[in-house]
C-alpha positions as CSV (number, residue, x, y, z in Angstrom):
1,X,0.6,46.8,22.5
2,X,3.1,46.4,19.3
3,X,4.2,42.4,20.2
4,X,0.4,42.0,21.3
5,X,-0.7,43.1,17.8
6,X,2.2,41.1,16.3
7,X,1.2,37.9,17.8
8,X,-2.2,38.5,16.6
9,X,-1.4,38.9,12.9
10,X,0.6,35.9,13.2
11,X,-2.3,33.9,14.3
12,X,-3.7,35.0,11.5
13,X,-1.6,34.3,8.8
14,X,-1.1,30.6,10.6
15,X,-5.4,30.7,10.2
16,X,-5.0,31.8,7.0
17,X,-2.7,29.2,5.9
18,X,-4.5,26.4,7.0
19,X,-7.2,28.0,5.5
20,X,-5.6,27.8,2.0
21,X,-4.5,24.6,2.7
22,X,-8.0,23.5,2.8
23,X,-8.2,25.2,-0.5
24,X,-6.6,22.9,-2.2
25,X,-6.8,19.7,-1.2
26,X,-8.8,17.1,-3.0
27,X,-12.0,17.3,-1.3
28,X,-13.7,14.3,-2.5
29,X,-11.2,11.5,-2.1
30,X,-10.8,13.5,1.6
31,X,-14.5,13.0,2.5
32,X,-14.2,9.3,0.9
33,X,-11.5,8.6,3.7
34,X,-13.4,10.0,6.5
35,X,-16.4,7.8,5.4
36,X,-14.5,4.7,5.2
37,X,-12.6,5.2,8.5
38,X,-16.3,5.6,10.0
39,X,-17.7,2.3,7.9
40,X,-14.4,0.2,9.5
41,X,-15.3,1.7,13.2
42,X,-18.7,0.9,12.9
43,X,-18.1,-2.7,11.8
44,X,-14.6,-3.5,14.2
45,X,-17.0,-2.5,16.5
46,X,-19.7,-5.1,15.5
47,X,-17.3,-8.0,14.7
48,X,-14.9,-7.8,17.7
49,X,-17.8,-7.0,21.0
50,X,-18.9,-10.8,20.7
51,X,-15.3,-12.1,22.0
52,X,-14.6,-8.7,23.5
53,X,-17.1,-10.1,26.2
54,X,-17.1,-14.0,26.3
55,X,-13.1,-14.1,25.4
56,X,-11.0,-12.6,28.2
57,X,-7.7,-13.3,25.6
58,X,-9.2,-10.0,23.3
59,X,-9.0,-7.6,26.0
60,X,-10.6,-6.1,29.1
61,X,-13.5,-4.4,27.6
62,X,-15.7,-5.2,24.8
63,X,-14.0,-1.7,23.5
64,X,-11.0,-2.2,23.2
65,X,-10.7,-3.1,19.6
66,X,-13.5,-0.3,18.3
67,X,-11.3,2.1,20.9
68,X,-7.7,1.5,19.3
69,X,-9.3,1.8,15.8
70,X,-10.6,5.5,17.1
71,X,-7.1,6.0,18.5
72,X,-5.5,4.8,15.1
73,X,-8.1,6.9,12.8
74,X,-6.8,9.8,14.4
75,X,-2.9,9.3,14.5
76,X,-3.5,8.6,11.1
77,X,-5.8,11.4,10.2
78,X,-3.5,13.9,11.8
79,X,-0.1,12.1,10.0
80,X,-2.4,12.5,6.6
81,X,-2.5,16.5,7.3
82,X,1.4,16.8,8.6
83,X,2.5,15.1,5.6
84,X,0.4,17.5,3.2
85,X,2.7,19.9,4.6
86,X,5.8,18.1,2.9
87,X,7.3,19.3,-0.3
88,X,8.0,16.4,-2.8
89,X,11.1,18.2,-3.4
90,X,12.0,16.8,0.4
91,X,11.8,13.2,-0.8
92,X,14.1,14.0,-3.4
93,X,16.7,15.6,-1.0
94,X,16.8,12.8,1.5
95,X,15.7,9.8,-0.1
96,X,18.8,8.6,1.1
97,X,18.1,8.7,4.8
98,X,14.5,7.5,4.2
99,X,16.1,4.4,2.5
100,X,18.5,3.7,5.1
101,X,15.8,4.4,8.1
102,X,13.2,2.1,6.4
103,X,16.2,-1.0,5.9
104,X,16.7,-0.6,9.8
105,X,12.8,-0.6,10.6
106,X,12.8,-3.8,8.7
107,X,15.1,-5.6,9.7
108,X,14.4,-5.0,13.7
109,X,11.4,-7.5,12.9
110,X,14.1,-10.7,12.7
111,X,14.8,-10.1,16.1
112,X,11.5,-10.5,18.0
113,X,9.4,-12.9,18.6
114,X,7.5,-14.7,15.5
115,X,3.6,-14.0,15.2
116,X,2.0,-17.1,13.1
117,X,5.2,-18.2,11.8
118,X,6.4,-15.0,10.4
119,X,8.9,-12.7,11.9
120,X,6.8,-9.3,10.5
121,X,6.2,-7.4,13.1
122,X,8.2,-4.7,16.3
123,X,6.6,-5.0,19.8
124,X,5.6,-2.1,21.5
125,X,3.4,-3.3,25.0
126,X,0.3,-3.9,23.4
127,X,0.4,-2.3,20.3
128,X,2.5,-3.8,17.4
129,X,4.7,-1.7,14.0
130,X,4.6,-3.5,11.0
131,X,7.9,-2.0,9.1
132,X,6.5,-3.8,5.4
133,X,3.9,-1.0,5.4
134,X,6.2,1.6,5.2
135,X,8.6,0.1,2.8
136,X,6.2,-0.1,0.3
137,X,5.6,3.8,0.3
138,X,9.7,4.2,0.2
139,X,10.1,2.0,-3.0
140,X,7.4,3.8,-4.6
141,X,9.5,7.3,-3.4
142,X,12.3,5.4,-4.7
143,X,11.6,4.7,-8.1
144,X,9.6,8.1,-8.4
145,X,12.6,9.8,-8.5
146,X,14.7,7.4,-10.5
147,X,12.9,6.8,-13.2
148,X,13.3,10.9,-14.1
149,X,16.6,11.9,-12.3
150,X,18.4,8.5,-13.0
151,X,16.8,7.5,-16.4
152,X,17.1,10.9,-18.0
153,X,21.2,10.9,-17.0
154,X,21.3,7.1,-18.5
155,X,19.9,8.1,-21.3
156,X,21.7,11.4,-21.9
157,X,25.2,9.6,-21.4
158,X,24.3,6.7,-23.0
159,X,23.8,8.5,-26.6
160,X,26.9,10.0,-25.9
161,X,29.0,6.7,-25.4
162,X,26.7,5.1,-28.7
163,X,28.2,8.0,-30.5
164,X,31.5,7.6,-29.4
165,X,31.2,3.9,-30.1
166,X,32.4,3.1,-26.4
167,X,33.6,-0.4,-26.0
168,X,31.0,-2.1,-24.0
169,X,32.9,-2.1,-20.1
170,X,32.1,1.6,-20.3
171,X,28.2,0.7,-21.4
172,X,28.2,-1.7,-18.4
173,X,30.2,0.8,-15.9
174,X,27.2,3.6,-17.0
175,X,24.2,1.0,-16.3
176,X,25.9,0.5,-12.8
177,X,26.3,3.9,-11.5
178,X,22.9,4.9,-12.8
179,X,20.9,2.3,-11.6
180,X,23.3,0.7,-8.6
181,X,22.1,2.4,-5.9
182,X,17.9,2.2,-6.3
183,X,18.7,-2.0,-7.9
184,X,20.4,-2.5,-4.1
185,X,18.3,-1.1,-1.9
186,X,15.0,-2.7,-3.8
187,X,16.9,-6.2,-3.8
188,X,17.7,-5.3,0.2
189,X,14.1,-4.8,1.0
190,X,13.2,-7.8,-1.3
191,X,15.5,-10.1,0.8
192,X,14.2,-8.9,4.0
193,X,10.8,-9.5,2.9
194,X,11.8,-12.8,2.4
195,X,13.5,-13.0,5.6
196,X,9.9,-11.8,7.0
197,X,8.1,-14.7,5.5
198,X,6.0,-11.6,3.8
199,X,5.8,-12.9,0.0
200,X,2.4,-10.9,-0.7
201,X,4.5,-7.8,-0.2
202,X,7.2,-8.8,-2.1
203,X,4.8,-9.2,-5.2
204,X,3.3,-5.9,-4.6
205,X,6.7,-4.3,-4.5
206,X,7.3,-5.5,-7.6
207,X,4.1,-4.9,-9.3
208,X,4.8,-1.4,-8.4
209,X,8.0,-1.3,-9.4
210,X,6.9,-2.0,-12.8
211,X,4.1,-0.1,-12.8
212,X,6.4,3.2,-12.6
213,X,8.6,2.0,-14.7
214,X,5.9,1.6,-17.2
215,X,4.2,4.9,-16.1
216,X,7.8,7.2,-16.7
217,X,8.6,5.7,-20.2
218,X,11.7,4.5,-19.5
219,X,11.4,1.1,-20.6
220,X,12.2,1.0,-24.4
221,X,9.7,-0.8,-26.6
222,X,11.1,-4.1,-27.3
223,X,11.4,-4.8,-23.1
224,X,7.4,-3.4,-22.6
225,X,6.4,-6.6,-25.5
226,X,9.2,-8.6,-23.6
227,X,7.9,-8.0,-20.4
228,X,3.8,-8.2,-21.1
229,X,4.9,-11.5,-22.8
230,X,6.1,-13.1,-19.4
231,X,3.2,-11.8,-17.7
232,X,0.6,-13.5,-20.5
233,X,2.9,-16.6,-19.9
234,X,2.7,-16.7,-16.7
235,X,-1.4,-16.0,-16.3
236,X,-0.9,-19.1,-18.9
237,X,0.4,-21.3,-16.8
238,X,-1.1,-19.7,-13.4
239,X,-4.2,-20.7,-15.5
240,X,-3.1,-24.4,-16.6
241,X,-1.6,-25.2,-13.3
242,X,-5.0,-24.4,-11.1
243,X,-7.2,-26.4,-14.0
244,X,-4.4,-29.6,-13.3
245,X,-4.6,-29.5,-9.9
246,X,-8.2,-29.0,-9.3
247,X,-8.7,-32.3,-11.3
248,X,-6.0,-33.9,-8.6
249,X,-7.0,-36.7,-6.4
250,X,-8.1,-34.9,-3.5
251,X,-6.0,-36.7,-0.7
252,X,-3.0,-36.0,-2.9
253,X,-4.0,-32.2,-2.6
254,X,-4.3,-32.3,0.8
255,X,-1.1,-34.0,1.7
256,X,0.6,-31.6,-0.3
257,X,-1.1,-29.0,1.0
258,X,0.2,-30.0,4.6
259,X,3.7,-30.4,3.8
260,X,4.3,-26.6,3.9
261,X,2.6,-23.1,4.8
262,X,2.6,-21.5,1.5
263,X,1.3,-24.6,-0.4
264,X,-1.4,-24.9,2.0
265,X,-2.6,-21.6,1.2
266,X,-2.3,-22.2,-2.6
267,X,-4.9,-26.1,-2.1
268,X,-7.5,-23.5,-0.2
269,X,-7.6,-21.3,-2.8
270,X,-7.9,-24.2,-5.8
271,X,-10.3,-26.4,-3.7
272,X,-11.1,-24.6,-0.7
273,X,-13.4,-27.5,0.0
274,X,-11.2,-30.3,-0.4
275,X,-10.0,-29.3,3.2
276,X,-12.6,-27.0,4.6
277,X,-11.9,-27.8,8.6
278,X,-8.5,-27.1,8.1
279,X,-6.8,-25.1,4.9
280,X,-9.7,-23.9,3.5
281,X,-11.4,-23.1,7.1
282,X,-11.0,-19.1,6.3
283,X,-12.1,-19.1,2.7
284,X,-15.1,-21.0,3.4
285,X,-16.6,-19.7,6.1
286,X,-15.6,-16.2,4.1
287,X,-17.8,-17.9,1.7
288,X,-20.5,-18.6,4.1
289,X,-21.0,-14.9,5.6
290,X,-21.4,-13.7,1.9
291,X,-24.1,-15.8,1.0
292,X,-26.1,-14.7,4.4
293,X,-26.1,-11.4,3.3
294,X,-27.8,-10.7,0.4
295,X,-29.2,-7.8,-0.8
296,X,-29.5,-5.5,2.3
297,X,-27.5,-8.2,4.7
298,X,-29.0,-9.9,7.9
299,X,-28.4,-6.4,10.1
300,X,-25.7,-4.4,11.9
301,X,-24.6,-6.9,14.6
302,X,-26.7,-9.7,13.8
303,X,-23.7,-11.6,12.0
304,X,-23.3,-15.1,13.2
305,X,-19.7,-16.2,11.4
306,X,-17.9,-13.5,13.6
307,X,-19.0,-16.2,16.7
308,X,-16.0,-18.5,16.2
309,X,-16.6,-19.5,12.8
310,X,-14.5,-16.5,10.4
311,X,-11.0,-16.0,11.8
312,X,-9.1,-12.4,10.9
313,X,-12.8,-11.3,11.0
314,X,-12.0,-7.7,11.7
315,X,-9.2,-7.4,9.8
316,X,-8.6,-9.3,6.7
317,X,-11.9,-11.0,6.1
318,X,-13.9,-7.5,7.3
319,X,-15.3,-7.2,3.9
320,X,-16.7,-10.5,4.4
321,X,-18.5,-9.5,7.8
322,X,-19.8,-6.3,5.9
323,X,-21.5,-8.4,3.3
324,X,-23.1,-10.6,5.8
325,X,-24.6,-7.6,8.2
326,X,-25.0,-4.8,5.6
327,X,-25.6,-6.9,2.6
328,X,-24.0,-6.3,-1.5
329,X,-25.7,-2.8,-1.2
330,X,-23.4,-1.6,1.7
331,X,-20.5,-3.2,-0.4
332,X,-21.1,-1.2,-3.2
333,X,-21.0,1.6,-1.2
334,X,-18.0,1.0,-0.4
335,X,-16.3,-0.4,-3.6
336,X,-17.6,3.0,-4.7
337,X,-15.3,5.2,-2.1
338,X,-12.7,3.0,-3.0
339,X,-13.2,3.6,-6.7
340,X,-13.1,7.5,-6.2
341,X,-9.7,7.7,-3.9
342,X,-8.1,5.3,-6.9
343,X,-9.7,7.7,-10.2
344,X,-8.9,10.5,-8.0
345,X,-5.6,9.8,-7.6
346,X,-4.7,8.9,-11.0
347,X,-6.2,12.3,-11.7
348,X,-4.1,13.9,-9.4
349,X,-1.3,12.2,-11.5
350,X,-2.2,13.3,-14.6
351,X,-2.2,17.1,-13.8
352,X,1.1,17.1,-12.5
353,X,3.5,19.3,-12.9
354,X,6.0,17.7,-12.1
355,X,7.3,14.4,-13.5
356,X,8.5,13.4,-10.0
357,X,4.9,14.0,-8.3
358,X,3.1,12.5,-11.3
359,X,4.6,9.3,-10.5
360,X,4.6,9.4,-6.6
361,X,0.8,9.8,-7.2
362,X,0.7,6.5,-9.5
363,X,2.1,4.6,-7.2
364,X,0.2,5.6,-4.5
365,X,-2.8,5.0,-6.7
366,X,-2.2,2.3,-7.6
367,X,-1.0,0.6,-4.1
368,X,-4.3,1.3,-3.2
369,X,-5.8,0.0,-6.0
370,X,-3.6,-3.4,-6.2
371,X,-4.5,-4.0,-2.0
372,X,-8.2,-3.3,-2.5
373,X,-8.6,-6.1,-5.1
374,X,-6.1,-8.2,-3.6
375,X,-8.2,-8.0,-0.5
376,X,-11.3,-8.3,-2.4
377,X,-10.3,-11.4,-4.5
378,X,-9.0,-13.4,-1.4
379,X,-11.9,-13.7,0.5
380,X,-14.1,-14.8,-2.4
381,X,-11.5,-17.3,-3.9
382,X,-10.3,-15.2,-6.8
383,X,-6.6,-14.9,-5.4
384,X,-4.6,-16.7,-3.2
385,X,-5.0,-15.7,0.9
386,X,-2.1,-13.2,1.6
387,X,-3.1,-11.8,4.6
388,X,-4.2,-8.9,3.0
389,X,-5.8,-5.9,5.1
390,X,-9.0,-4.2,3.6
391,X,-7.8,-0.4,2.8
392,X,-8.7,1.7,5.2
393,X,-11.3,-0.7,7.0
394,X,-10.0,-3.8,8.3
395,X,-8.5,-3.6,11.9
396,X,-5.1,-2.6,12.2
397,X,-2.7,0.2,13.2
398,X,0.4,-0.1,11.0
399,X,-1.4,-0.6,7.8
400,X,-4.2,2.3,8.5
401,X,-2.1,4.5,9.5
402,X,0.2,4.7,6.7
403,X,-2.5,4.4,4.0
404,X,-3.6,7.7,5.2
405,X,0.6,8.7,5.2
406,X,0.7,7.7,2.1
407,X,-2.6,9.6,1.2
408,X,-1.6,12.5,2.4
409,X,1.7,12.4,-0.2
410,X,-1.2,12.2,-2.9
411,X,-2.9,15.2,-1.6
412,X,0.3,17.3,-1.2
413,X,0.9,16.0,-5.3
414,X,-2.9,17.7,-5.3
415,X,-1.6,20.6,-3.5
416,X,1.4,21.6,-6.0
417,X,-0.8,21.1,-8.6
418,X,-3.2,23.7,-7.4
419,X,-1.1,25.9,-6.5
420,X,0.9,26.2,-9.6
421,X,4.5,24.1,-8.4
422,X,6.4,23.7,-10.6
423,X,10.3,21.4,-10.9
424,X,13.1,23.4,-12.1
425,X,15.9,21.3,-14.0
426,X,13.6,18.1,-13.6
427,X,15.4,17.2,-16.7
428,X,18.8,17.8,-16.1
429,X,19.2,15.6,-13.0
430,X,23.1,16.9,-12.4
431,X,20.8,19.7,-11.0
432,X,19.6,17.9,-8.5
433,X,21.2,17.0,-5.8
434,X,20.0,13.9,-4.0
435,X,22.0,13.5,-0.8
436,X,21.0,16.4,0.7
437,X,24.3,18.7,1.1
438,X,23.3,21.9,-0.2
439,X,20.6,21.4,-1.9
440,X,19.2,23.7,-4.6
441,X,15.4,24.8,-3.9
442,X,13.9,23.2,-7.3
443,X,10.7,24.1,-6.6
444,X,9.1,27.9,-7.7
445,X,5.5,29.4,-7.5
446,X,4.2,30.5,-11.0
């Protein structure tokens, strides 16, 4: 009777927990996931059953795209709960191992075969691991953590040598040991990116890069006008250079646009027209679907550019299908979920705690935030094509299911914010120790 009555409290405290769990998690950017993963199995559903049944090359039922996007939803749903069950302060103990897992994951892709030119993705039978996905989240872990535990050290040593009046190899030997380690691995992943043929991802890397450095303080005044300058320069000539070519002879364009992948994508999103069967096929028919829809759209599975004439139309150009069957009403629905997972989470970065979480949670934020407009842009001609997935809507396994990973580390940010977590010795980061042996526990209930 005593183990039977022992197992039964521990059932529940374990129902309890969870129950606490629920607590505190944000509920609103929670319920605007679940809504969008039901929005992008409704519409994979409508966009993939026309060559489900006349194509025999997308499968052997018209279900099997709507039935892998179930299987994915969940996978991802259930990763998005497991990882709210992850203390940040794990992330700082073994960023080291995530580093050197992720840098394996992505450079397994150089070894398979090439899909579209582009040596991105890892077989598995029929289902395929894009590594790029998850190297994104690991940079922004990456930098979370550096720009506290490796900026407040610079700087605290740094004053020190100033005062001192060090001779400048010392100045030098400092910036190397405090930044070495998170400048190589970024430049690693950067590289293999390359290698990968995966610019867009590169860019976003970047743009995140800068974001948290931006978003921790640690760039000093001077560099913030330095950088901001380059970026108004280059919008300048970003500007300048689309205005020159779109007054280009068009054969010129096209010829141009031929000699090379990238450029071709660059002439389709100047003059999508000036090539419309060919480099501007996507962007134009994008075009097209948009313009069908209207107001309320032409009805759910009554789309006719899904029938051959919008390529990527379940994943990538989804948005477009959406605007074409449920019309600019059902997009602002939907622009509205995404608008309350990015505030939210910006929220959630604000009331940290912790400087560590606060900037996790930017990132995160603002990776969703930089792929829904990115997304958004492309297919009406704003930005260049990058192959782009629609944030938790376009078709896809890799890229839904670690959004919802990486929205689950802004929930667990949620989660120690609720609950009162706290980081001891964020500021002296000699406290800290990073490579996992013996680590101190630095985080305490108030």
């Amino acid at each position: 009777m005593g183990i039977v009555n022992e197992n039964e409290v521990n059932r529940e405290q374990s129902l309890l927990s969870g129950l606490v769990q629920w607590k505190y998690i944000d509920k609103l950017s929670f319920f605007a996931v679940l809504i969008l993963l039901s929005f992008s199995i409704i519409f994979v559903y409508s966009t993939t059953i026309y060559y489900s049944i006349f194509d025999s090359n997308w499968g052997n039922s018209p279900y099997d795209f709507v039935q892998k996007q179930i299987l994915f939803s969940i996978i991802g749903i259930t990763f998005y709960f497991i990882v709210q069950r992850i203390p940040i302060d794990y992330y700082i103990r073994n960023w080291k191992v995530i580093l050197n897992t992720v840098v394996v994951l992505m450079v397994l892709p150089l070894f398979f075969e090439p899909r579209n030119g582009a040596h991105r993705w890892i077989a598995l039978g029929s289902f395929t691991f894009q590594p790029s996905e998850v190297a994104k989240i690991a940079l922004i872990l990456l930098w979370s953590i550096a720009c506290v535990t490796r900026m407040d050290d610079f700087k605290e040593r740094f004053k020190v040598l100033k005062a001192k009046k060090a001779p400048m190899e010392l100045f030098v030997r400092r910036i190397v040991k405090s930044w070495g380690e998170p400048v190589i691995y970024t430049l690693i992943l950067l590289l293999l990116y390359r290698l990968q043929s995966d610019n867009g991802s590169a860019v976003i890397s970047g743009a995140l890069i800068c974001i948290l450095l931006f978003a921790s303080g640690g760039l000093p005044a001077k560099a913030s006008r330095v950088f901001w300058g380059i970026v108004v320069f280059l919008v300048g000539v970003l500007t300048a250079a689309s205005t020159y070519f779109k007054n280009m002879d068009p054969k010129i364009l096209v010829e141009w646009g031929k000699s090379n992948y990238v450029y071709g994508r660059f002439v389709s999103w100047i003059n999508p027209f000036v090539d419309y069967d060919r480099m501007g096929f996507q962007l134009v028919n994008s075009l097209i679907a948009m313009s069908k829809g209207g107001l309320f759209g032409v009805g759910l599975g009554k789309g006719t550019q899904k029938k051959g004439h919008l390529p990527d139309g379940h994943t990538d150009f989804i948005l477009a299908n959406i605007v074409e069957e449920g019309g600019i009403f059902t997009l602002l629905i939907l622009y509205t979920l995404y608008m309350v997972i990015i505030l939210r989470g910006y929220k959630i970065a604000r009331e940290s705690k912790s400087r560590i979480s606060m900037l996790a949670a930017t990132g995160i934020a603002s990776l969703f935030f930089i792929q829904a407009c990115w997304n958004s842009a492309g297919i009406v001609g704003l930005l260049p094509l990058k192959g782009l997935p629609a944030p938790l809507l376009s078709s896809g396994g890799t890229s839904l299911i670690f959004m919802l990973v990486a929205l689950g580390i802004l929930q667990r940010v949620h989660i120690e914010n609720q609950k009162g977590v706290t980081k001891k010795n964020e500021k002296n980061p000699r406290k800290i120790r990073e490579n996992g042996k013996n680590p101190r526990k630095s985080y305490s209930k108030q």
